[in-house]
N, C-alpha and C positions, 0 to 999 in steps of 0.2 A: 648110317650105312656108309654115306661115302667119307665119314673118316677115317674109319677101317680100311678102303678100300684105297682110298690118297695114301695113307700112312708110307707103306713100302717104297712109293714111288717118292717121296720127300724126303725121306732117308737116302735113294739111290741118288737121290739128287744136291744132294749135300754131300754125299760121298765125290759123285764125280767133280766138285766145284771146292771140295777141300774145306768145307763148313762142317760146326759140330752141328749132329743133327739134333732137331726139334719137330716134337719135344722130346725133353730126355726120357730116359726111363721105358721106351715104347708106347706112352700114355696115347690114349685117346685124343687129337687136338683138338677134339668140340669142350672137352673138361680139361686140356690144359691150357685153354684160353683164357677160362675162368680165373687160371691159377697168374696171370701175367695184366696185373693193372694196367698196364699203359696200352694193351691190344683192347679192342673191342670185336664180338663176333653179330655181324647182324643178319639176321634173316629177312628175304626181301615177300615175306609173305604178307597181308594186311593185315594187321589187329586188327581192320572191323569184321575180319570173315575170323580168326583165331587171335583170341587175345592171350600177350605175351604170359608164358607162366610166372605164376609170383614165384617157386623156389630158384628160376636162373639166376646167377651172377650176377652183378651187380652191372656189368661190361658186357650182357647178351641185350639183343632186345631184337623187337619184332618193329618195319623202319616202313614197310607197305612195298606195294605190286612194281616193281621199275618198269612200267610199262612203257614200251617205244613201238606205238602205231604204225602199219603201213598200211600208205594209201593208196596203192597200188591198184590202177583200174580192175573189175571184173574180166574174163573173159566174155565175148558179148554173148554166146548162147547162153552160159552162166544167169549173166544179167537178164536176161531173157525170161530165163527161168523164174527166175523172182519175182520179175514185175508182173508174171501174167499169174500167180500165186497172188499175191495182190491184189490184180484186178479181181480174183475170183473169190478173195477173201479166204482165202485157205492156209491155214498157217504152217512155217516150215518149219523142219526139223533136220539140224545138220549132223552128220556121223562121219566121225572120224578118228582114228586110233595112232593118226602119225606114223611116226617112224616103227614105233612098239607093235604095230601090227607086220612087223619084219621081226624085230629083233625079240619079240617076245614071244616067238614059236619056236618050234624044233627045224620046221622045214618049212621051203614053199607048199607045200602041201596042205600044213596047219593053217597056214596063213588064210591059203584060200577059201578053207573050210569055214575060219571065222568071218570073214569077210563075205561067205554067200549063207552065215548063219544073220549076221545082219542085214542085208539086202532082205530076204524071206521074212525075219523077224517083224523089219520095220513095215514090209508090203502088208503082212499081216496082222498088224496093228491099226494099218491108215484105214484098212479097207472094214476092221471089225467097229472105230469107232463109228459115230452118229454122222451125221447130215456126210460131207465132204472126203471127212479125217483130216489128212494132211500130206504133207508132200516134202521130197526128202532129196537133200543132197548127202553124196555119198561119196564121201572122197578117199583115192586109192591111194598105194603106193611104188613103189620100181623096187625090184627087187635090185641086189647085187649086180646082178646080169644085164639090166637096165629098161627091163621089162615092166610094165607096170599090171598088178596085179588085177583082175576086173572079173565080177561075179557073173552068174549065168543069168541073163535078163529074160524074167518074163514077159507076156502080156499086155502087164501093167508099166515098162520101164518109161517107156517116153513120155506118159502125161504124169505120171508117179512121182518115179526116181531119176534126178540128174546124175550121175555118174561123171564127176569131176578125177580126172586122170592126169591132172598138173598142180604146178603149186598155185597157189590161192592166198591174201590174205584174209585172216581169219578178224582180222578187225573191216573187212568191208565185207564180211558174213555173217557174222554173228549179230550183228545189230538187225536184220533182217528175221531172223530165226525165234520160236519161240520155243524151242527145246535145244541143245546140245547136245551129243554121246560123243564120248569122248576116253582115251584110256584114264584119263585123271592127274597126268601130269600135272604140279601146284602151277606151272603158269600157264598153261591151256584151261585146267578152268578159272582161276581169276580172270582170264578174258573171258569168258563165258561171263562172269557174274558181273565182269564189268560192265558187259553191253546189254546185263537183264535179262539176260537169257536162261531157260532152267537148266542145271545140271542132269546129267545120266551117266554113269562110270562103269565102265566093266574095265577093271583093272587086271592089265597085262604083266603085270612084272611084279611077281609075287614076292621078292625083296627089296623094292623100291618104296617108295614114298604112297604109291598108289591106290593102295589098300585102305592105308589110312584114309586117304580124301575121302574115297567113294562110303565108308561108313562115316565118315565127319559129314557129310553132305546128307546124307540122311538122317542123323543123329539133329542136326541144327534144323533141319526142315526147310532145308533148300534143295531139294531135287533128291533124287534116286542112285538108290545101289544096285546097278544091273545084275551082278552078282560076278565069278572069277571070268575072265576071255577064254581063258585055256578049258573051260568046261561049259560055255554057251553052245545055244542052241538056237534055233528059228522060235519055239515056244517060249524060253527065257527071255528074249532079246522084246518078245513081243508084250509081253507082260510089262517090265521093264517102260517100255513107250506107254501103254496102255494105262501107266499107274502115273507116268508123268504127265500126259494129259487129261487124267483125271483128276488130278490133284492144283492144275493148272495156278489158279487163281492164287489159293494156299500159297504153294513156294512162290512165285514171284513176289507176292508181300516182304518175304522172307528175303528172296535175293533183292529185292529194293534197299530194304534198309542195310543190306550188304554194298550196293552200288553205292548209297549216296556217302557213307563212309570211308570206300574208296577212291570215292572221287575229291574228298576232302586231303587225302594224304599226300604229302610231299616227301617221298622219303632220300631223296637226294639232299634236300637242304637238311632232314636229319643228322645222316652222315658228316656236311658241312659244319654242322654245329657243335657234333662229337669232336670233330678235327681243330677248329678252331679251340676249344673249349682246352684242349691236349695242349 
């Protein structure tokens, strides 16, 4: 997708700087990388979660996650939140759709709708399963306007659902959490799987990459395919949870031997050693 959608702008951009464009021909630049020995194209996905295809080029290759941490303290209610989860032995589950729960609707409308189909979905998932359930951070987002978007809280919100309405690192959340929902972005869940945490996708952007995660993730047997955002519901969303923590044990095996492979990868000295190698 986004070579198609670079293409124009590389061209315009080579126009205004007086360069012939590339590639020639209007070719696709993901196949006419292939066509140029001396470039190489690398994806920063992990071969241990997608192993490189044998038909790419000989100059593609899959290099692992570039992951850059932030350690960025919790907010303290936040942290709060967690540790008394914790002491209660109740395990979390974090939702959150990013930026995509703006940009992957028609309107502030949509957004809302999907965003208190999740709130409801996940309430009524904690409270169907066994002993506790579990408990759920729920992170919003500011629309354009700078508003930040926030569902209609039941009952249940305060010992429930956190309701996080700022930014947050997700590497000093996710290693907390024994589920993620997430729209599926490839590097929102490689942190997911990096900190062990299960998968759940309800992919927003029906021509983006995210479709794909969310059935790769269930196809390999690490977590759940929520099913599309733009046609959830409180009953899908809850299913969805309900299928991931009943399968619990299962994917995490599965995301284990996903973590410990990307915890092996250095793909920066990869890169270094293509470049030296040239």
């Amino acid at each position: 997708m986004h070579g198609y959608v670079m293409h124009p702008l590389a061209a315009e951009l080579c126009d205004s700087h007086g360069v012939p464009h590339w590639p020639p021909r209007g070719q696709d630049p993901k196949h006419a990388i292939g066509d140029e020995p001396s470039w190489a194209a690398f994806c920063i996905h992990s071969p241990a979660m997608l192993a490189r295809p044998k038909d790419w080029p000989a100059n593609h290759d899959t290099i692992g996650f570039m992951h850059a941490p932030l350690h960025d303290p919790l907010p303290l209610d936040l942290a709060a939140f967690i540790k008394a989860a914790k002491v209660d032995q109740v395990p979390l589950a974090f939702i959150g759709l990013g930026s995509a729960l703006w940009v992957g609707f028609d309107s502030k409308e949509d957004s809302q709708v999907a965003l208190q189909a999740l709130y409801d979905g996940a309430v009524h998932a904690s409270r169907d399963l066994a002993a506790d359930g579990f408990r759920v951070i729920l992170q919003t987002v500011t629309t354009p306007a700078g508003d930040y978007l926030t569902p209609t809280l039941g009952p249940a919100a305060k010992d429930l659902v956190f309701v996080l309405s700022q930014s947050a690192s997700h590497d000093m959340i996710f290693p907390h959490c024994a589920v993620v929902a997430s729209h599926g972005g490839v590097g929102t869940l490689q942190t997911t799987l990096l900190h062990g945490a299960v998968p759940v996708i309800f992919p927003c952007i029906p021509t983006g990459d995210e479709p794909f995660w969310a059935s790769f993730v269930q196809y390999r047997g690490l977590g759940v395919h929520g099913g599309p955002a733009l046609t959830m519901h409180a009953e899908s969303v809850s299913k969805a949870f309900k299928a991931a923590f009943a399968g619990l044990e299962a994917f995490r095996e599965k995301v284990e031997e996903v973590r410990r492979g990307m915890a092996r990868e250095r793909p920066v000295d990869r890169v270094l050693a293509w470049i030296e190698a040239e």
